[in-house]
N, C-alpha and C positions, 0 to 999 in steps of 0.2 A: 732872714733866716729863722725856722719854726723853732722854738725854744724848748729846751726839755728837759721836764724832771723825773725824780725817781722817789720813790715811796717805800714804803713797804706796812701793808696792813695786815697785825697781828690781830688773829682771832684764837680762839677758847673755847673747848666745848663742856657745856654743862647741862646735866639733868633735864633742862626744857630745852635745850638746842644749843647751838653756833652760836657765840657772842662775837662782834670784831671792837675793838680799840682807835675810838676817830677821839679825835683834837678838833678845838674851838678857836678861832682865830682872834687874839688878844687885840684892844686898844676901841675908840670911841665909834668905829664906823661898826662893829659888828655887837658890840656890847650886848644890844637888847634882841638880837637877831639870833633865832633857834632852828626853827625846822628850813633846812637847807643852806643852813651857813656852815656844820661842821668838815671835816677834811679828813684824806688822811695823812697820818705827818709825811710829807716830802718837799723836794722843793727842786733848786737847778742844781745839775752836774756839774761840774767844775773840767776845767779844760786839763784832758788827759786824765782823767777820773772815770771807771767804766759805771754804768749806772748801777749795777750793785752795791758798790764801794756808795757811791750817792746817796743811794736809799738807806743806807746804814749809817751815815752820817747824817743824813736829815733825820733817820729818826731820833737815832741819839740828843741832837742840837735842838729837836723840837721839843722831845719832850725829856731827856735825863736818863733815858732807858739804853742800855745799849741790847742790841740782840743778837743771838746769838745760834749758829745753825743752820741748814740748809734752805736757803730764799727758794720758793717757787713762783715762777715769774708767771703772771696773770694774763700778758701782756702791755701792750703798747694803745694808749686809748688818750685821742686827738681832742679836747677839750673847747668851747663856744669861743674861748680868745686863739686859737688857733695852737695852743699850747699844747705838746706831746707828755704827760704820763705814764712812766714805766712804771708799773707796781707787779710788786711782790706779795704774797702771802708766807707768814710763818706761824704756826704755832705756839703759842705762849700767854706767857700770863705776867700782868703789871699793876702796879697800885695807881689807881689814878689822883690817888691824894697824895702820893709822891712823888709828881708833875714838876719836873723842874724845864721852864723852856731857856732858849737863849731871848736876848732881847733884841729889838732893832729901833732905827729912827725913823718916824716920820712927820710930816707938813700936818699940823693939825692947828685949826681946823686950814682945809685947803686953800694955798693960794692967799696964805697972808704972811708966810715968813717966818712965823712960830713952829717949833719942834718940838718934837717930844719922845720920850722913849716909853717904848712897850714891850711887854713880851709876846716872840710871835705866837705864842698860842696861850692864854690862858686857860683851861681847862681840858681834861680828858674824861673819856666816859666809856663804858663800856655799854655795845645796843646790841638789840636779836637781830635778827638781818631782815628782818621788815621794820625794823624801827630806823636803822640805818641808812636802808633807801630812801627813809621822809627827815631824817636827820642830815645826811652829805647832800654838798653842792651838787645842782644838777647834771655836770660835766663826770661828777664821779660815780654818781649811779652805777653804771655798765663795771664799776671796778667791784661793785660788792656782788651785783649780778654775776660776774666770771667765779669768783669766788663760790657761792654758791649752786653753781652750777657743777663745776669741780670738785667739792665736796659731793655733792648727791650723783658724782659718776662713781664714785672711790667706792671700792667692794665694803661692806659692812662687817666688821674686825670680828 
């Protein structure tokens, strides 16, 4: 069964352009790893949870922010582990120095029996949407790409 999550990627427009809002994924395998490790915060639905409700929960759990207002769904985008992505776009704006994530456990290092606990995302950051493309995992590309692409249809205010 294809697994699936939900997201939702808050961007901000300022003076030089688009910014969007990716998270870094906490604990010793990602530590030193930059261009293509960040995400954006989402994670799995929960059974009988619609994926908006999801998306709004993982961001909250991921990063301390809750949000708030109308999700624009970006679509649905199938990821190199076969894994399904719903993401959302909202409008908005967050402190990334007031990042609070949940934490979780893992086998570290693997395959000896020792745990440990992390948070799942240690940092946030705010990037222009060509910095984001070299910044997010290659699976989520196409999530910043819709975004972008959506914006530059949207009539000019």
């Amino acid at each position: 069964m294809t697994k699936l999550s939900a997201g939702v990627l808050l961007y901000r427009r300022r003076a030089t352009g688009v910014e969007v809002l990716l998270v870094h994924p906490g604990g010793p395998f990602w530590a030193r790893k930059d261009d293509g490790a960040w995400s954006i915060p989402k994670g799995e639905a929960a059974p009988g949870e619609t994926v908006e409700e999801a998306a709004r929960r993982e961001f909250a759990e991921e990063t301390g922010f809750a949000v708030a207002g109308q999700l624009i769904e970006l679509g649905a985008f199938r990821q190199p582990s076969g894994k399904r992505v719903v993401a959302f776009a909202l409008e908005g704006d967050a402190d990334p120095a007031l990042l609070s994530s949940n934490s979780c456990r893992i086998e570290w290092p693997p395959r000896t029996g020792r745990y440990v606990d992390i948070p799942e995302v240690d940092r946030a950051g705010w990037f222009s949407l060509p910095q984001a493309v070299s910044k997010i995992i290659k699976g989520q590309r196409p999530i910043v790409e819709a975004l972008a692409a959506r914006l530059a249809a949207e009539p000019p205010p």
